[in-house]
N, CA, C and O of each residue as an XYZ file, in Angstrom:
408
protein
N      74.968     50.340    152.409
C      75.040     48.934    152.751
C      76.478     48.449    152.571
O      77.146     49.031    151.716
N      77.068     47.405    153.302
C      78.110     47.092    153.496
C      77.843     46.087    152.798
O      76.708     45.611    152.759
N      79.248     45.424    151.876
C      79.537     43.799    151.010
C      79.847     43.564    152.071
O      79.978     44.334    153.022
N      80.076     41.859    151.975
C      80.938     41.121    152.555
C      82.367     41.066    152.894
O      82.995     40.448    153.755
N      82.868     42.316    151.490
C      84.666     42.490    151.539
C      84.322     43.179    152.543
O      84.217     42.594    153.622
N      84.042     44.672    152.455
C      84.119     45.625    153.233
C      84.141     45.004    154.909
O      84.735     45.497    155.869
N      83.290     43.780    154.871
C      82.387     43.615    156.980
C      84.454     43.290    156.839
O      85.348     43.937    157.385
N      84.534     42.474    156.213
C      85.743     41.728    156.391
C      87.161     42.172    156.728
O      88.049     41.759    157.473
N      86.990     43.310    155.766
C      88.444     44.295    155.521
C      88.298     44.793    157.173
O      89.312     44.586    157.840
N      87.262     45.359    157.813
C      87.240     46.372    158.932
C      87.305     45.614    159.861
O      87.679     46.068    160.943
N      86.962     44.211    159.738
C      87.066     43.917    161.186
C      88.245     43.066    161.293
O      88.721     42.630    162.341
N      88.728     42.846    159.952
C      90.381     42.073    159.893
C      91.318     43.573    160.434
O      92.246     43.396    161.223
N      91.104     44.511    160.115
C      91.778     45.726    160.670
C      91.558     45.991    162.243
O      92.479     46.314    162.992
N      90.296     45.823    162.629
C      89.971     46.234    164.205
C      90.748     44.887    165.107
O      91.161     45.077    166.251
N      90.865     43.610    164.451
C      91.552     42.468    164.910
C      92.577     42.278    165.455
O      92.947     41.569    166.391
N      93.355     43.485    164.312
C      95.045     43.708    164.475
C      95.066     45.056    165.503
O      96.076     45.263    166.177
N      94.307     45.643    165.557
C      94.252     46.836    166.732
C      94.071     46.386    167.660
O      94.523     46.994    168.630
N      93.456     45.318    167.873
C      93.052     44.798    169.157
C      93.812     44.330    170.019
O      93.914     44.473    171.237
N      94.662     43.394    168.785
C      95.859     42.486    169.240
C      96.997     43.358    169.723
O      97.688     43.126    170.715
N      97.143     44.717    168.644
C      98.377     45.228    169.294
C      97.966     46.032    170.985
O      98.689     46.215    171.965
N      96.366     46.397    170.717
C      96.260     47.108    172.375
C      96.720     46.018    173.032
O      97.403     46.367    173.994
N      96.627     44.786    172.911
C      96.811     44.042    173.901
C      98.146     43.862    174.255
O      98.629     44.004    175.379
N      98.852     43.463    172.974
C     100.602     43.689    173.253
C     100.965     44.849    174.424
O     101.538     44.762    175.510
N     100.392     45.922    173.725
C     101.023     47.317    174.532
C     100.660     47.118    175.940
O     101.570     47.226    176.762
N      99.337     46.812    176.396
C      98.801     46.868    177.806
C      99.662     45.807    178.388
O      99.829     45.997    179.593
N     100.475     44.382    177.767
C     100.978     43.520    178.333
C     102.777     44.093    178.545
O     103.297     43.783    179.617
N     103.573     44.835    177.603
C     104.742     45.379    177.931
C     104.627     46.825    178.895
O     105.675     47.165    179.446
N     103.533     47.592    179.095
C     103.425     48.592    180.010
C     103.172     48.090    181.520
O     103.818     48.665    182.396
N     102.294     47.078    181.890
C     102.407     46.401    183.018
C     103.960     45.664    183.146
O     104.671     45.972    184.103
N     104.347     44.865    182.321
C     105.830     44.683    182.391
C     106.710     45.853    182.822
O     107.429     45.881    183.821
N     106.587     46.555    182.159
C     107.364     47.872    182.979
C     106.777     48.462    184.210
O     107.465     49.020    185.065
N     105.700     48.347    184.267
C     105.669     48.803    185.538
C     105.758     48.532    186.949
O     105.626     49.102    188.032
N     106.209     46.740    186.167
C     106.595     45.646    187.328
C     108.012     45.372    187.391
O     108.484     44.463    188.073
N     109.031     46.569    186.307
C     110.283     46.776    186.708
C     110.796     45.271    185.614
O     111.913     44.856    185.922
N     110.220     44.614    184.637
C     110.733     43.988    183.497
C     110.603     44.551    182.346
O     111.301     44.113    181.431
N     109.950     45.340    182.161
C     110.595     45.944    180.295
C     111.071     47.135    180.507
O     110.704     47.749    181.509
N     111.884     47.638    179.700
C     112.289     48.360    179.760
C     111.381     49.775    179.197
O     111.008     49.766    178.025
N     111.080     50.875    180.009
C     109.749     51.579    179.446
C     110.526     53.345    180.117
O     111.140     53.476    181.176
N     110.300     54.161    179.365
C     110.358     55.310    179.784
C     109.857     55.772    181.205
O     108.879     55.086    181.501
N     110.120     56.552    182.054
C     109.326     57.243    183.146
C     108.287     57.689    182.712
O     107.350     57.665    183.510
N     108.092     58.099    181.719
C     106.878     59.412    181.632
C     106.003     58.681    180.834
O     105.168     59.276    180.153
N     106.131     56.822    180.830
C     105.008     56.718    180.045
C     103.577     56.011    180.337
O     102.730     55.569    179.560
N     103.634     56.078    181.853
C     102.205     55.848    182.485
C     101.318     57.463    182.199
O     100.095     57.553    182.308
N     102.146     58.529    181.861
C     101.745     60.099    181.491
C     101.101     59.925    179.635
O     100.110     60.397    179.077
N     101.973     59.231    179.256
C     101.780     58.885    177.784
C     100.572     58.582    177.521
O      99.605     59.029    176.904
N     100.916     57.576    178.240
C      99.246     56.504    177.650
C      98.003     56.671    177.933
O      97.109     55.898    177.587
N      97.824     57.917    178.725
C      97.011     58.643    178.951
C      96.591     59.381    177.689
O      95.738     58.995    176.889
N      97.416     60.662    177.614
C      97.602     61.113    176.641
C      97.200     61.168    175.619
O      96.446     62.022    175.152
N      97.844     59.870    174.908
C      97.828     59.672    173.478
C      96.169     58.856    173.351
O      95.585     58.870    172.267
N      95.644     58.284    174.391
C      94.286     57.797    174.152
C      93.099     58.532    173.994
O      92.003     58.300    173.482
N      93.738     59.704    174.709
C      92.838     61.231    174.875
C      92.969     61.979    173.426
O      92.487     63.111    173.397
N      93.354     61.661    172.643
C      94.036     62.079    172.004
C      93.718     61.302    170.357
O      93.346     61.892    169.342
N      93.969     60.003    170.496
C      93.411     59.344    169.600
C      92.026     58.941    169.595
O      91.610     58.374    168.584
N      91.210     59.155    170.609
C      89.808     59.227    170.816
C      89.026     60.815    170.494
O      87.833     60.964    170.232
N      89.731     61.553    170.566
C      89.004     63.106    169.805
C      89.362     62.643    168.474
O      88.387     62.408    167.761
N      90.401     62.468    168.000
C      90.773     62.636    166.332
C      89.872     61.982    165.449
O      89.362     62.303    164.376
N      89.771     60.416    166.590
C      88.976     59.619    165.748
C      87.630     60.096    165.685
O      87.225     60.078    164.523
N      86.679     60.570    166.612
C      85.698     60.473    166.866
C      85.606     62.190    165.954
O      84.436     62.570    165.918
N      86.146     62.735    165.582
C      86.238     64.306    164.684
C      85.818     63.910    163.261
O      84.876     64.234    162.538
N      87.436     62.647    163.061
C      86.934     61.813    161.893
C      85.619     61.271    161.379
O      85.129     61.337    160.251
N      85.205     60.760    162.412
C      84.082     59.429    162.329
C      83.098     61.237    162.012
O      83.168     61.354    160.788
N      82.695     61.895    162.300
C      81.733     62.964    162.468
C      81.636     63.568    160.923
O      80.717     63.879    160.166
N      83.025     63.564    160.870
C      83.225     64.348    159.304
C      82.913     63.576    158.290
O      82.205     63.893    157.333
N      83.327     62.766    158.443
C      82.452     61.353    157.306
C      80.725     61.249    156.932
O      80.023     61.450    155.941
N      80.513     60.783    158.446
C      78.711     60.803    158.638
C      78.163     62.209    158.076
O      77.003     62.394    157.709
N      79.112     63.092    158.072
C      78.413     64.329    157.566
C      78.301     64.520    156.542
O      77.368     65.271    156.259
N      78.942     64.112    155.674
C      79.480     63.840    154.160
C      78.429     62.762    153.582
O      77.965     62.634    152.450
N      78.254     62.141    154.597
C      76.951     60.970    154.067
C      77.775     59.416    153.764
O      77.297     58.413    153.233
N      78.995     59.604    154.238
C      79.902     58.298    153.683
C      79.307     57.301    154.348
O      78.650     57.531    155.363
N      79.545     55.454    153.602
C      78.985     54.673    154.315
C      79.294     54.177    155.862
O      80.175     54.686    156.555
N      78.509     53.204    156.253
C      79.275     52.922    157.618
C      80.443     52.473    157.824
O      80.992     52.596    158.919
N      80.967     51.917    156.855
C      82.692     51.310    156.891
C      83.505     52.312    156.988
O      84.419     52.307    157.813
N      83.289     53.305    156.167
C      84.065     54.488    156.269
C      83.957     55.138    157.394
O      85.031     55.441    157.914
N      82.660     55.560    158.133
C      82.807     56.317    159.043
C      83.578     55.030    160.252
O      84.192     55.397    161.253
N      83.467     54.213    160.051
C      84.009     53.206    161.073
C      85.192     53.071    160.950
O      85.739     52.766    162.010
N      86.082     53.200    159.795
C      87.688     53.396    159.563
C      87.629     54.690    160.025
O      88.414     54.508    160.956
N      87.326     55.865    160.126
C      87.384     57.086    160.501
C      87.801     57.253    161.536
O      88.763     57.918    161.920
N      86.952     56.535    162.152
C      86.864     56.417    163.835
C      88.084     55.731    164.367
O      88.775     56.268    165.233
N      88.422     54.299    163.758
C      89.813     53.923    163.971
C      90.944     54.234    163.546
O      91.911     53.554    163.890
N      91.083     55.220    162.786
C      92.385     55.267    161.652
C      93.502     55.609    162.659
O      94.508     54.937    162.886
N      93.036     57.116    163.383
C      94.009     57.513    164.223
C      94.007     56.763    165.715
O      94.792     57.327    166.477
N      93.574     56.054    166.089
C      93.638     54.351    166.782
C      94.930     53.705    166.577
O      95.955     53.902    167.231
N      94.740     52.791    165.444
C      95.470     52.404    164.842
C      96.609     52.450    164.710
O      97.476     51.577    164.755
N      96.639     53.493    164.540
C      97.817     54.654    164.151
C      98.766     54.302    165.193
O      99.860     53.767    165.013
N      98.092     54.758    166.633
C      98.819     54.899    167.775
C      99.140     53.097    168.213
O     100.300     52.747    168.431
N      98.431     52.477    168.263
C      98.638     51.126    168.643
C      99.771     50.786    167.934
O     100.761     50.553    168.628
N      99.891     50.696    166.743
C     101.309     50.431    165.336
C     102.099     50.924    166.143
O     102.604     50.099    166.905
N     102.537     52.410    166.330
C     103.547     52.933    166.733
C     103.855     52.736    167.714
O     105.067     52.930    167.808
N     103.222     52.287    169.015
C     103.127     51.876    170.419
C     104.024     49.918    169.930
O     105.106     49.385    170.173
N     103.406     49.725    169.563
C     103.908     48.133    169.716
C     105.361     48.449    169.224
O     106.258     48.314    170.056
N     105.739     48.921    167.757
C     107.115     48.957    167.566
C     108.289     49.519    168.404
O     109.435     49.074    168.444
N     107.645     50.867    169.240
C     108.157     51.571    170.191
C     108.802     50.761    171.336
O     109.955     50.526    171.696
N     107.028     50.295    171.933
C     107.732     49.366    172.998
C     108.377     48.292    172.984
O     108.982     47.893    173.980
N     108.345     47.546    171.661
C     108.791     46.197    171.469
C     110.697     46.485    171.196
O     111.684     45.756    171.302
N     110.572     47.316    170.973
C     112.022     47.474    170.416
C     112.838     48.211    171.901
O     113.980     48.662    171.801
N     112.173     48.239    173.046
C     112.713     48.316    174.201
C     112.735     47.243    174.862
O     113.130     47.546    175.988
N     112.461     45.761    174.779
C     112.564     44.878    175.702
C     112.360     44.462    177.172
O     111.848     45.170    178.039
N     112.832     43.214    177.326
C     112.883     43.276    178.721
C     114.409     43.666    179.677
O     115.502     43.541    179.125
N     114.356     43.893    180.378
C     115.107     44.673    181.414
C     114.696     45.510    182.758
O     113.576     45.589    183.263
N     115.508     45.910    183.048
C     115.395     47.284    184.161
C     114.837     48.276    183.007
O     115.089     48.318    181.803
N     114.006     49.041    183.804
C     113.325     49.946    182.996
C     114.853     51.541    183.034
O     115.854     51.771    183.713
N     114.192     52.157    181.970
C     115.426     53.081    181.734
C     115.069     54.161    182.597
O     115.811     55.137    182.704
Protein backbone atom coordinates (compact mmCIF):
# COMPACT_ATOMS: atom_id res chain seq x y z
CA UNK A 1 0.00 0.00 0.00
CA UNK A 2 1.10 3.38 -0.88
CA UNK A 3 1.10 6.67 1.99
CA UNK A 4 0.19 9.75 0.89
CA UNK A 5 4.14 10.86 0.78
CA UNK A 6 4.97 8.17 -1.48
CA UNK A 7 1.36 8.98 -4.21
CA UNK A 8 3.06 12.47 -3.86
CA UNK A 9 6.84 12.02 -4.20
CA UNK A 10 6.05 9.89 -7.70
CA UNK A 11 3.85 11.89 -9.21
CA UNK A 12 5.75 15.27 -8.20
CA UNK A 13 8.64 13.29 -10.10
CA UNK A 14 6.46 12.04 -13.22
CA UNK A 15 5.34 16.03 -13.30
CA UNK A 16 8.86 17.14 -13.88
CA UNK A 17 9.32 14.35 -16.62
CA UNK A 18 6.51 15.41 -18.19
CA UNK A 19 7.34 18.95 -18.27
CA UNK A 20 10.81 18.31 -19.49
CA UNK A 21 9.30 15.76 -22.44
CA UNK A 22 7.53 18.63 -23.27
CA UNK A 23 10.44 21.17 -23.33
CA UNK A 24 12.42 18.65 -25.50
CA UNK A 25 9.46 17.89 -28.05
CA UNK A 26 9.09 21.90 -28.18
CA UNK A 27 13.15 22.69 -29.00
CA UNK A 28 13.31 19.50 -31.49
CA UNK A 29 10.38 20.83 -33.61
CA UNK A 30 12.24 24.22 -33.29
CA UNK A 31 15.03 22.68 -34.92
CA UNK A 32 13.47 21.10 -37.24
CA UNK A 33 11.86 24.28 -38.36
CA UNK A 34 15.52 25.59 -38.78
CA UNK A 35 15.27 27.83 -35.15
CA UNK A 36 17.24 25.97 -32.56
CA UNK A 37 20.07 25.05 -32.97
CA UNK A 38 20.03 20.94 -32.94
CA UNK A 39 22.49 18.39 -34.28
CA UNK A 40 21.76 16.47 -37.73
CA UNK A 41 21.56 13.16 -36.32
CA UNK A 42 19.09 14.04 -33.79
CA UNK A 43 15.71 13.20 -35.34
CA UNK A 44 18.05 9.49 -35.33
CA UNK A 45 18.52 10.20 -31.52
CA UNK A 46 15.27 10.53 -30.32
CA UNK A 47 14.36 7.58 -31.62
CA UNK A 48 16.91 5.81 -30.14
CA UNK A 49 17.24 6.86 -26.83
CA UNK A 50 13.26 6.24 -26.31
CA UNK A 51 13.86 2.70 -27.53
CA UNK A 52 16.13 2.55 -25.25
CA UNK A 53 14.84 4.16 -22.19
CA UNK A 54 11.64 2.15 -22.59
CA UNK A 55 13.51 -1.48 -22.40
CA UNK A 56 15.66 -0.29 -19.35
CA UNK A 57 12.76 0.96 -17.71
CA UNK A 58 10.38 -1.62 -18.32
CA UNK A 59 13.62 -4.48 -17.28
CA UNK A 60 13.60 -2.29 -14.16
CA UNK A 61 9.94 -2.11 -13.43
CA UNK A 62 10.08 -6.32 -13.95
CA UNK A 63 12.97 -6.74 -11.57
CA UNK A 64 11.30 -4.98 -8.80
CA UNK A 65 7.71 -6.73 -9.18
CA UNK A 66 9.79 -9.77 -8.96
CA UNK A 67 11.37 -8.99 -5.82
CA UNK A 68 7.84 -8.26 -4.53
CA UNK A 69 8.72 -4.38 -4.11
CA UNK A 70 5.78 -2.03 -3.66
CA UNK A 71 4.02 -0.23 -6.43
CA UNK A 72 5.96 3.07 -6.04
CA UNK A 73 8.99 1.35 -6.48
CA UNK A 74 8.21 -0.66 -9.31
CA UNK A 75 6.76 2.68 -10.73
CA UNK A 76 10.15 4.65 -10.08
CA UNK A 77 11.71 1.62 -11.79
CA UNK A 78 9.92 2.07 -14.70
CA UNK A 79 10.74 5.85 -14.81
CA UNK A 80 14.18 6.18 -13.45
CA UNK A 81 15.91 5.58 -16.76
CA UNK A 82 13.06 8.04 -18.35
CA UNK A 83 13.97 10.55 -16.41
CA UNK A 84 17.25 10.15 -16.76
CA UNK A 85 17.05 10.83 -20.47
CA UNK A 86 14.52 13.76 -20.34
CA UNK A 87 17.19 15.70 -17.57
CA UNK A 88 19.89 15.18 -19.95
CA UNK A 89 17.85 16.03 -23.11
CA UNK A 90 16.56 19.41 -21.70
CA UNK A 91 20.15 20.55 -20.50
CA UNK A 92 21.62 19.31 -23.83
CA UNK A 93 19.19 21.00 -25.88
CA UNK A 94 18.69 24.04 -23.87
CA UNK A 95 22.21 24.91 -23.83
CA UNK A 96 22.06 24.94 -27.76
CA UNK A 97 19.56 27.68 -28.33
CA UNK A 98 17.98 29.36 -30.88
CA UNK A 99 19.66 29.80 -34.22
CA UNK A 100 20.51 28.11 -37.51
CA UNK A 101 20.77 24.66 -36.63
CA UNK A 102 24.54 23.37 -36.61
Amino acid sequence: MMTPAEMMALSLRNSRMMSEAGMIVSMRMLGMAGMWRVNPAENARMVEEKLAAVTDGAMAATRAALRGAKATTIAEAAMKPVRRTTAANVKRLAKLGPGKPT
